[in-house]
C-alpha positions as CSV (number, residue, x, y, z in Angstrom):
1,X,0.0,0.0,0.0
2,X,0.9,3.7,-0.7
3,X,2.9,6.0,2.0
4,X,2.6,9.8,2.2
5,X,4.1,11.8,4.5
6,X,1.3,12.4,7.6
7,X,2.1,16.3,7.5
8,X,0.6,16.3,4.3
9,X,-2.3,14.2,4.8
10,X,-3.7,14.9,7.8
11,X,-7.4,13.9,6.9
12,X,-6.2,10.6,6.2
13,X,-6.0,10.2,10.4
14,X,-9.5,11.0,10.6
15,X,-10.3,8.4,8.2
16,X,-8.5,5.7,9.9
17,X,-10.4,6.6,13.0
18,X,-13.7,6.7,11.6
19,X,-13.4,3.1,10.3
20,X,-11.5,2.5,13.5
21,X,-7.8,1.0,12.4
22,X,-6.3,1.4,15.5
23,X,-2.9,-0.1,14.3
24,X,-2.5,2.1,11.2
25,X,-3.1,4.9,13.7
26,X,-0.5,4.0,16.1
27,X,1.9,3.0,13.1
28,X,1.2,6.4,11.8
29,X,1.5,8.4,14.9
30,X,4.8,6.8,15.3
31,X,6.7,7.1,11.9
32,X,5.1,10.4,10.7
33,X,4.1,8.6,7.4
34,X,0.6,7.2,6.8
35,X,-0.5,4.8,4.5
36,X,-3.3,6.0,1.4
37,X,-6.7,4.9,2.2
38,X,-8.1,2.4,-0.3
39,X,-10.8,4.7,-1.4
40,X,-8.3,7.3,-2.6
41,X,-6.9,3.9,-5.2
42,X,-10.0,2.8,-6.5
43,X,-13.3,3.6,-7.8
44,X,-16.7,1.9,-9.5
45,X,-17.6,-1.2,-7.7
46,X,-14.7,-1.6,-4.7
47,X,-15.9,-0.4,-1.4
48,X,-14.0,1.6,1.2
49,X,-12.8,-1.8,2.5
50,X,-11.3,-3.2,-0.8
51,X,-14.0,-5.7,-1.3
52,X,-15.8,-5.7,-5.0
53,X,-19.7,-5.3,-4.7
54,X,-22.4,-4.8,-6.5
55,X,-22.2,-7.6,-9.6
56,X,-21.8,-11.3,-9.6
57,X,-19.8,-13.5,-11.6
58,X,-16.0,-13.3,-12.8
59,X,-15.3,-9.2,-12.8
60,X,-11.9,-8.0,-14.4
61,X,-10.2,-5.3,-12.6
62,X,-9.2,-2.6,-14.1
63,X,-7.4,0.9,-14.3
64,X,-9.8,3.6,-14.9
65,X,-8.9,7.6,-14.7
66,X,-6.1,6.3,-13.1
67,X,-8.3,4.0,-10.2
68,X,-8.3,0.6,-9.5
69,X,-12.0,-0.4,-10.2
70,X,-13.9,-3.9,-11.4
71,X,-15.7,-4.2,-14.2
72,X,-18.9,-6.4,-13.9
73,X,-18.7,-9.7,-16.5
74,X,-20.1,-9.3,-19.5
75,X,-23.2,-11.4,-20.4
76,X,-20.6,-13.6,-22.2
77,X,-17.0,-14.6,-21.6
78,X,-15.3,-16.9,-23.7
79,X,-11.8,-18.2,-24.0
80,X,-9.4,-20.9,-26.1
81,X,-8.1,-24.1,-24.7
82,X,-4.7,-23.9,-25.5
83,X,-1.4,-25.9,-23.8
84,X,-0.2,-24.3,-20.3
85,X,2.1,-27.2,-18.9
86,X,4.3,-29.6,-20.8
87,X,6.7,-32.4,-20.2
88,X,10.0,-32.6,-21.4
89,X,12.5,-35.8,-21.6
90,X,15.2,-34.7,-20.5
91,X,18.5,-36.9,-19.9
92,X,17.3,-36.5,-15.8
93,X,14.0,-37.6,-16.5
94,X,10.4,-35.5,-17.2
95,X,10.8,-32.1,-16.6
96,X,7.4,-30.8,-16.2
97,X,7.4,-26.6,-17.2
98,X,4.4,-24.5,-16.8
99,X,4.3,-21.1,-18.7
100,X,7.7,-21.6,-19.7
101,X,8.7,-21.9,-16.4
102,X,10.1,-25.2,-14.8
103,X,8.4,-27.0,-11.7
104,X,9.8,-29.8,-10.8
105,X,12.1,-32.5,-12.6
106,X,10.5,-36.6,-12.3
107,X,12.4,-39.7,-12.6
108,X,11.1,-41.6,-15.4
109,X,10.5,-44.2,-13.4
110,X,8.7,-42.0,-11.1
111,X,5.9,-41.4,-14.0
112,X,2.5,-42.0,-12.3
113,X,-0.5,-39.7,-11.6
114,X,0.7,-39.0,-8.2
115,X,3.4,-37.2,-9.9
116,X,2.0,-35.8,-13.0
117,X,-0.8,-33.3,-13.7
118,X,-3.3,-35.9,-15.0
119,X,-6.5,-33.8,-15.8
120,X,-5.9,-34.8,-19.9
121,X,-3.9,-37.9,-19.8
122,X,-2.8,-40.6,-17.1
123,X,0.3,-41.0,-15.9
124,X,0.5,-44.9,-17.5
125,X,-0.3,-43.1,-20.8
126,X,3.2,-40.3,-20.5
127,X,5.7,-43.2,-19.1
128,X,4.6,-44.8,-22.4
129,X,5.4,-41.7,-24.3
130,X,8.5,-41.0,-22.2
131,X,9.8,-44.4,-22.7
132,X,9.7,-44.5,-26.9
133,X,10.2,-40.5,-26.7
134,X,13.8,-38.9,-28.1
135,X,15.2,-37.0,-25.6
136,X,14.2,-33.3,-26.3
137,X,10.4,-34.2,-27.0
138,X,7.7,-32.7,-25.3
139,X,4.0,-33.6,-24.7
140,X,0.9,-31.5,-23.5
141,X,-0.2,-32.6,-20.0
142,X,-2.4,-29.4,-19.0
143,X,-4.2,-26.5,-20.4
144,X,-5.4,-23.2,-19.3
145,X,-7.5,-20.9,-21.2
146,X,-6.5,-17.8,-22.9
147,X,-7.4,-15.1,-25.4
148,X,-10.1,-13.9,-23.6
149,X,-12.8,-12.3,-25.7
150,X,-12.7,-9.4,-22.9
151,X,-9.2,-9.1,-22.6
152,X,-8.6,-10.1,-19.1
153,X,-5.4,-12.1,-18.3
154,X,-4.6,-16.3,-19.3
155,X,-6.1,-18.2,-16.7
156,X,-4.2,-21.0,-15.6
157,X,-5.4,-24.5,-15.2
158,X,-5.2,-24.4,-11.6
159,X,-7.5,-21.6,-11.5
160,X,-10.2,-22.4,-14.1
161,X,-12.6,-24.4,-11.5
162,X,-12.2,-21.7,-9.1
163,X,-13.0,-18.7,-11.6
164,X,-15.5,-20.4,-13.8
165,X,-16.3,-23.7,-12.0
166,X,-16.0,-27.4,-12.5
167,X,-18.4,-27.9,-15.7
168,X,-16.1,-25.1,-17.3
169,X,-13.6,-27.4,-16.8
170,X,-15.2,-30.7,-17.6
171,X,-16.2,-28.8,-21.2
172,X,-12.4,-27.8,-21.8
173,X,-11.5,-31.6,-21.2
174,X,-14.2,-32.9,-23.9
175,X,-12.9,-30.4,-26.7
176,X,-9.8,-30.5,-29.0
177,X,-7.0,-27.9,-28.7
178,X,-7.7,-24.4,-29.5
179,X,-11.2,-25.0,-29.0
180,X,-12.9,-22.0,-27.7
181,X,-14.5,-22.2,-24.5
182,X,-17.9,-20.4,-22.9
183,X,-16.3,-19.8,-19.6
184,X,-19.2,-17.6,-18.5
185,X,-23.0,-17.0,-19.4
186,X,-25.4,-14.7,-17.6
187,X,-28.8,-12.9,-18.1
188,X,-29.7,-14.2,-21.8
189,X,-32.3,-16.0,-23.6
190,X,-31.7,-19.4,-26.0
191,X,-33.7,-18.3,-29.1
192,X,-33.9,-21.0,-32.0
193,X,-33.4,-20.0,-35.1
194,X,-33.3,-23.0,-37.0
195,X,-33.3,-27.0,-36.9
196,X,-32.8,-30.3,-39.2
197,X,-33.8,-33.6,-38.9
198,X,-32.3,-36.2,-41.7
199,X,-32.7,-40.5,-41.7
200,X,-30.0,-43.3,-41.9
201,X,-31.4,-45.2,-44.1
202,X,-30.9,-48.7,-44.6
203,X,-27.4,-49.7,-46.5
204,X,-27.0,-53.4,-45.1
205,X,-24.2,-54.0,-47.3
206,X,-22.7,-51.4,-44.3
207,X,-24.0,-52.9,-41.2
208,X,-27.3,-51.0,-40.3
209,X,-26.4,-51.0,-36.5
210,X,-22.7,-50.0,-36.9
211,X,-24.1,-46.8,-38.8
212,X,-26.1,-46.4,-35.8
213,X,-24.2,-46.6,-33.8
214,X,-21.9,-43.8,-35.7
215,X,-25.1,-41.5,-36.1
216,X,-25.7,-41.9,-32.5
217,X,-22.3,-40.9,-31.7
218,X,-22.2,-38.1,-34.0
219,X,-25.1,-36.4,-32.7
220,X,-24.0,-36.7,-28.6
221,X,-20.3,-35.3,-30.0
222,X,-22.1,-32.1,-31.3
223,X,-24.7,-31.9,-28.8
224,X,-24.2,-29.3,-26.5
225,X,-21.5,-27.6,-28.0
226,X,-21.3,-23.5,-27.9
227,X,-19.6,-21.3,-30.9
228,X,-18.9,-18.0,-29.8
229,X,-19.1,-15.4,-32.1
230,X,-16.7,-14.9,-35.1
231,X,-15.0,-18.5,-33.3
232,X,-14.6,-22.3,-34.9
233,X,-15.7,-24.7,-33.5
234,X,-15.9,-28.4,-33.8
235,X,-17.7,-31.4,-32.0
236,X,-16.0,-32.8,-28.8
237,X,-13.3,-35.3,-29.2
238,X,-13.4,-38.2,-31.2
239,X,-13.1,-41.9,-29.5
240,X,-16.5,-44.1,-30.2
241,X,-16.6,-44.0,-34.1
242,X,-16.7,-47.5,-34.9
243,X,-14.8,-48.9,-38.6
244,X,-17.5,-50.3,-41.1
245,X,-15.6,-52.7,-43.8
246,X,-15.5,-50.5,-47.5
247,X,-13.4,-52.1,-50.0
248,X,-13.7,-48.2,-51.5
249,X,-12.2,-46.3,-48.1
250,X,-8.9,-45.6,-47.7
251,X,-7.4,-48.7,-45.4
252,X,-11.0,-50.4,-46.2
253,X,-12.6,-49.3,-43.5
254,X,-15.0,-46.2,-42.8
255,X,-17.2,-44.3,-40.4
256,X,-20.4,-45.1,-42.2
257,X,-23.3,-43.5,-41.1
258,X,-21.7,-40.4,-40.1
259,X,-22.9,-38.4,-43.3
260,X,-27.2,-37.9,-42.6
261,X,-26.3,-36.5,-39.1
262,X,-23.9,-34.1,-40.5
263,X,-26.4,-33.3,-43.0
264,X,-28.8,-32.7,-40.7
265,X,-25.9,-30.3,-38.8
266,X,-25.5,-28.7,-42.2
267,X,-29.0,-28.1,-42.6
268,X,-29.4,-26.4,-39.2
269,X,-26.3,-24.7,-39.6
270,X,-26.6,-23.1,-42.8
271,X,-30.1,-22.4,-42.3
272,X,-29.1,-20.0,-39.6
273,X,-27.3,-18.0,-41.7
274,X,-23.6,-19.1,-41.1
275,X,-21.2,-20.5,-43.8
276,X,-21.1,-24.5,-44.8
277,X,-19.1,-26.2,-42.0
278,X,-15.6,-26.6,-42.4
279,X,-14.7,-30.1,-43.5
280,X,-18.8,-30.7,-45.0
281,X,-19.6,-30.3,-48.5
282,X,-22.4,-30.3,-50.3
283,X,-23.3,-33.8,-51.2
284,X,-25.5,-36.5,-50.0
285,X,-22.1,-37.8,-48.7
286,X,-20.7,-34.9,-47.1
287,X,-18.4,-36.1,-44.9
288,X,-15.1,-37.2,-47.0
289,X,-12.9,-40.1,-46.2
290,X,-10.2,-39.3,-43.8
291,X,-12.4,-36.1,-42.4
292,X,-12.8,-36.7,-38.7
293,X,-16.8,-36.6,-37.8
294,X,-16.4,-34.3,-34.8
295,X,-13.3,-32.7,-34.7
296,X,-12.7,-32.6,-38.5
297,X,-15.9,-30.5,-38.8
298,X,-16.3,-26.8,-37.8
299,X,-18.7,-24.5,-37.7
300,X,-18.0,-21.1,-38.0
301,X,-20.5,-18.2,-35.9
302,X,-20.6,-15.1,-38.6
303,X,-23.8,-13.6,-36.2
304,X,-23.8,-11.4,-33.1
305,X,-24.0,-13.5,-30.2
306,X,-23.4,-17.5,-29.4
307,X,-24.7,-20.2,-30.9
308,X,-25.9,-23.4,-29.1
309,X,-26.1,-26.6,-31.2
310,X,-28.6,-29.4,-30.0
311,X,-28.2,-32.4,-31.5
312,X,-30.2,-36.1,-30.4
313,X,-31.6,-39.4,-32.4
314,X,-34.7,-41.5,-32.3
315,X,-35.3,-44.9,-33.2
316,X,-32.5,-47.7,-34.5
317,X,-31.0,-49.6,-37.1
318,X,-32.1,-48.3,-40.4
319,X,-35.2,-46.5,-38.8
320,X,-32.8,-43.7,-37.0
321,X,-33.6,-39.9,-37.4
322,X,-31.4,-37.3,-36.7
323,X,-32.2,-34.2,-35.5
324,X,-30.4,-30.7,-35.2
325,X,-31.4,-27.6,-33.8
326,X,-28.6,-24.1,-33.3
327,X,-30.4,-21.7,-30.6
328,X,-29.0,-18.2,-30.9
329,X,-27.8,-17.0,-26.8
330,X,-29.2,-13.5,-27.1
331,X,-28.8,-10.6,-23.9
332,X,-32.0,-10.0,-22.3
């Protein structure tokens, strides 16, 4: 805190009294300096005491006309998940470094999750990258978020839960890299704006179920997934496509049945006014070979506020219809 000479300041005894600091009186009295009232440093929404009132949610403090204040969250705050803490083989062992910065150095036969962050990947699954790795190599074990779409400072991974709370950070685990992130919503309305529904079909030359089983896993990728504005965004990670034998595909096998829900996410998509989806065209197969369902696929949010995609199926087998709906997240 600030010192001024007491001579100076003399009103800044009275202060002190009046919220009754007896110590900071004393310590003034005694070394003919006194320290700047809090009130005199800030402004907007941080009372006398220091404490920030009057709004809820994650506020950003701020310098205004030269005050510390707090600015209230806006109704929105989003952010990109992008790699915070790596680990390094090093001739010692893994030397994990966060923000550039290095923490601690384990032996590699030390590698376990009581030793490693393990949020993103277990500690079995690093000592078998550590033990084929080249010494030098790195790997990703923890993200924070960054680039925040209000400007306020990289939060780091062990802060996210506390900021934003745990489904903020059960969201970033479920996403790809550089996904962006809805770290905050308040005081706003889901309007829809447009929806899709499209039907598997039956191709038992494919394996009706396997398609299924693909659509079904398509649509719960995509569903529930936020694009911010002018952000990509794809589906959550990929993991329970199943291969269907295609003597055409590449390696002869495919994600067949993948195509009429992404048709049915084009249809919504484009219907509300955005572009195609990266990695769709516009055919009845629009989902190419090698194009990852979920994460190969983004959609990109050319309007004002966030979109929410809804995706879900009914029926099975050959009988399975997919439906798509994108709600625009509009300020009340």
């Amino acid at each position: 805190m600030r010192k001024v000479p007491l001579i100076t300041h003399p009103r800044y005894l009275i202060e002190f009294a009046r919220d009754i600091r007896i110590l900071d009186l004393m310590e003034s009295l005694l070394t003919g300096s006194i320290r700047t009232p809090i009130v005199h440093l800030t402004g907007g929404s941080i009372s006398r005491y220091g404490v920030a009132t009057g709004y809820e949610g994650p506020g950003m403090l701020v310098v205004n006309a030269e005050k510390l204040t707090v600015n209230p969250p806006d109704n929105f705050i989003w952010g990109f998940k992008n790699p915070y803490v790596y680990g390094y083989k090093t001739e010692d062992g893994l030397e994990i470094s966060e923000n550039n910065q290095t923490l601690r150095v384990v032996g590699g036969e030390d590698i376990s999750n009581d030793t490693i962050p393990n949020q993103y990947i277990s500690g079995e699954k690093v000592k078998e990258w550590y033990d084929k790795a080249q010494t030098g190599d790195k790997i990703v074990l923890d993200y924070a978020l960054t680039n925040f779409s209000d400007g306020r400072n990289t939060v780091p991974p062990s802060q996210i839960e506390d900021y934003f709370g745990e489904s903020v950070r059960e969201y970033i685990k479920d996403y790809p890299e550089g996904a962006p992130v809805m770290a905050y919503m308040h005081d706003y309305t889901p309007q829809k704006v447009s929806g899709s529904v499209s039907y598997l079909g039956s191709f038992p030359e494919f394996n009706d179920y396997s398609r299924a089983h693909n659509a079904r896993e398509f649509a719960n990728r995509w569903n529930g997934t936020i694009v911010p504005p002018e952000s990509l965004a794809s589906g959550r990670k990929s993991g329970g496509f199943v291969g269907v034998r295609d003597p055409e595909a590449p390696g002869g096998f495919a994600s067949h049945g993948t195509c009429p829900p992404a048709r049915a996410l084009r249809g919504a998509v484009t219907s509300a006014g955005v572009p195609l989806p990266v990695g769709l065209n516009w055919s009845f197969n629009c989902v190419a070979f090698g194009v990852d369902p979920s994460t190969g696929v983004k959609v990109n949010n050319t309007r004002e506020y966030p979109l929410l995609i809804i995706m879900w199926t009914r029926g099975t087998a050959g009988n399975t219809q997919i439906y798509a709906e994108v709600y625009e997240l509009v300020p009340n």
